[in-house]
C-alpha atoms as a printed R data frame, in Angstrom:
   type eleno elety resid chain resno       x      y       z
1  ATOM     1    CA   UNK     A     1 128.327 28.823 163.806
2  ATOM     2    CA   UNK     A     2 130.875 29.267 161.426
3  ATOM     3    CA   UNK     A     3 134.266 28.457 161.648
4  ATOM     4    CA   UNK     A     4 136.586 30.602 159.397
5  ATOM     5    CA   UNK     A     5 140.234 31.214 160.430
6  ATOM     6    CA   UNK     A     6 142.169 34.047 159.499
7  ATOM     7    CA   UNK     A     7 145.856 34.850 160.019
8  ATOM     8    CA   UNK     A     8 145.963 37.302 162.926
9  ATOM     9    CA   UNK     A     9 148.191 40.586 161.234
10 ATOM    10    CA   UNK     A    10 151.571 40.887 162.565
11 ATOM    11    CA   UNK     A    11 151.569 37.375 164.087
12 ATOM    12    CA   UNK     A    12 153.475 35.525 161.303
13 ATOM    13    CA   UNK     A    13 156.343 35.038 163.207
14 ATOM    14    CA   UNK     A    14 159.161 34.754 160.018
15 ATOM    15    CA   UNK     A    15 161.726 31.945 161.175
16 ATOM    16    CA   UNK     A    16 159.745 29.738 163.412
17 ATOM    17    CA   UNK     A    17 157.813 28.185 161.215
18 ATOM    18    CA   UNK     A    18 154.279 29.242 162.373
19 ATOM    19    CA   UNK     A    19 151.526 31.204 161.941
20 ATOM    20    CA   UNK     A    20 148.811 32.609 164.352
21 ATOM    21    CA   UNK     A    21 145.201 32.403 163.481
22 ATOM    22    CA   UNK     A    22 142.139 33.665 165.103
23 ATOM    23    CA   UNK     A    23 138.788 31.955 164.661
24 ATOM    24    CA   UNK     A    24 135.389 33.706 165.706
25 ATOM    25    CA   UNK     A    25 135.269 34.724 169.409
26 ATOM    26    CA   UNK     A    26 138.693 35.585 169.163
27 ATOM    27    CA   UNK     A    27 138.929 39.336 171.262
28 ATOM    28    CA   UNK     A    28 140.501 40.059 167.808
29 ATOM    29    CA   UNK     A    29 137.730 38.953 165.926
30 ATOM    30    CA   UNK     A    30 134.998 40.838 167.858
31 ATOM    31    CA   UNK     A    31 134.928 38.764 170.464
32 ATOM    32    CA   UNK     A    32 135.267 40.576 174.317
33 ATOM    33    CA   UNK     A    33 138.311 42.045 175.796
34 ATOM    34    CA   UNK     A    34 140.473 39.171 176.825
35 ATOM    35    CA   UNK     A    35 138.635 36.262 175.073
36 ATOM    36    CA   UNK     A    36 140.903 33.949 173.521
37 ATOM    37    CA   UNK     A    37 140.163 31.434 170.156
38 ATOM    38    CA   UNK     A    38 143.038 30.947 167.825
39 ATOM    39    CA   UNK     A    39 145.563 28.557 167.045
40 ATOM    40    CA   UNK     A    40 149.182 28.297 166.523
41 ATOM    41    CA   UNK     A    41 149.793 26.312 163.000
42 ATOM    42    CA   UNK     A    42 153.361 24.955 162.485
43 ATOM    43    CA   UNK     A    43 154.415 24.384 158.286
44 ATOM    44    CA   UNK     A    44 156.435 22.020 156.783
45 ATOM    45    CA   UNK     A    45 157.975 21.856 153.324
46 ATOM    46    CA   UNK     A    46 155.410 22.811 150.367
47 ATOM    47    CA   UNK     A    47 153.255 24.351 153.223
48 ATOM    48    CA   UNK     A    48 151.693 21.715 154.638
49 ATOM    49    CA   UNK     A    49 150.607 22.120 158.281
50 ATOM    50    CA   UNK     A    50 152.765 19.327 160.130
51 ATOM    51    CA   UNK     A    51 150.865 20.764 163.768
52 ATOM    52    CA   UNK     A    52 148.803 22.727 165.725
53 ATOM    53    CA   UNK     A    53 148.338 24.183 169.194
54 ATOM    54    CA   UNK     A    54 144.699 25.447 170.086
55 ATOM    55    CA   UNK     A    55 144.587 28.279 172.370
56 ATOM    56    CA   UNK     A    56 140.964 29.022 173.875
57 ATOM    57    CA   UNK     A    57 140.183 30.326 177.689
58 ATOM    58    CA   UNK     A    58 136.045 29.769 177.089
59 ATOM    59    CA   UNK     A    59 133.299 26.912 175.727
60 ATOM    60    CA   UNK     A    60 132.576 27.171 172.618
61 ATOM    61    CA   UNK     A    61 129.385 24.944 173.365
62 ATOM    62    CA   UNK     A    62 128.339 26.722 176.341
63 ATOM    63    CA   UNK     A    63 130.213 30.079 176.495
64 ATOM    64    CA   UNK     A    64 128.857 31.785 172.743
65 ATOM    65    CA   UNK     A    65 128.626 35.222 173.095
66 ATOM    66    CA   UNK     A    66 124.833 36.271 171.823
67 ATOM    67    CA   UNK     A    67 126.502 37.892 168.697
68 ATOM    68    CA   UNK     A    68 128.196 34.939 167.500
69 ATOM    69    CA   UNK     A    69 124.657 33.706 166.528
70 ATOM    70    CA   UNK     A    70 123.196 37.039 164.866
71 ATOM    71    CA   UNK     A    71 121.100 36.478 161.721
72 ATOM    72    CA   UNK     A    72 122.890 37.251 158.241
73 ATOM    73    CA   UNK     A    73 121.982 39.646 156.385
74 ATOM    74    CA   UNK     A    74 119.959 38.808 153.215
75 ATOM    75    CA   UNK     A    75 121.213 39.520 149.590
């Protein structure tokens, strides 16, 4: 499985100090209606991440979804 967050568009809340991301099997990230897998990642000064506050409603060692684990496609 790979694990690649991205910043979830429209989520950067400006002010707070955090950003959203979504990881695979995020509902956002093709995951099914509902499914939750992201994070909420606090920054400090020079943009280091100083927290973070994981947000998931399934396993992600018993719960994949078949997809998650489709072959990739060759070059």
């Amino acid at each position: 499985m790979v694990i690649n967050p991205r910043a979830l568009p429209g989520h950067d809340v400006k002010g707070t100090g955090y950003q959203v991301l979504t990881y695979e099997g995020d509902e956002t990230r093709g995951g099914s209606p509902g499914r939750r897998h992201r994070s909420k990642v606090w920054f400090g000064p020079g943009g280091a991440a100083v927290a973070i506050a994981l947000e998931r409603n399934f396993d992600v060692f018993t719960e994949v979804e078949p997809h998650a684990f489709s072959k990739p496609a060759k070059l």
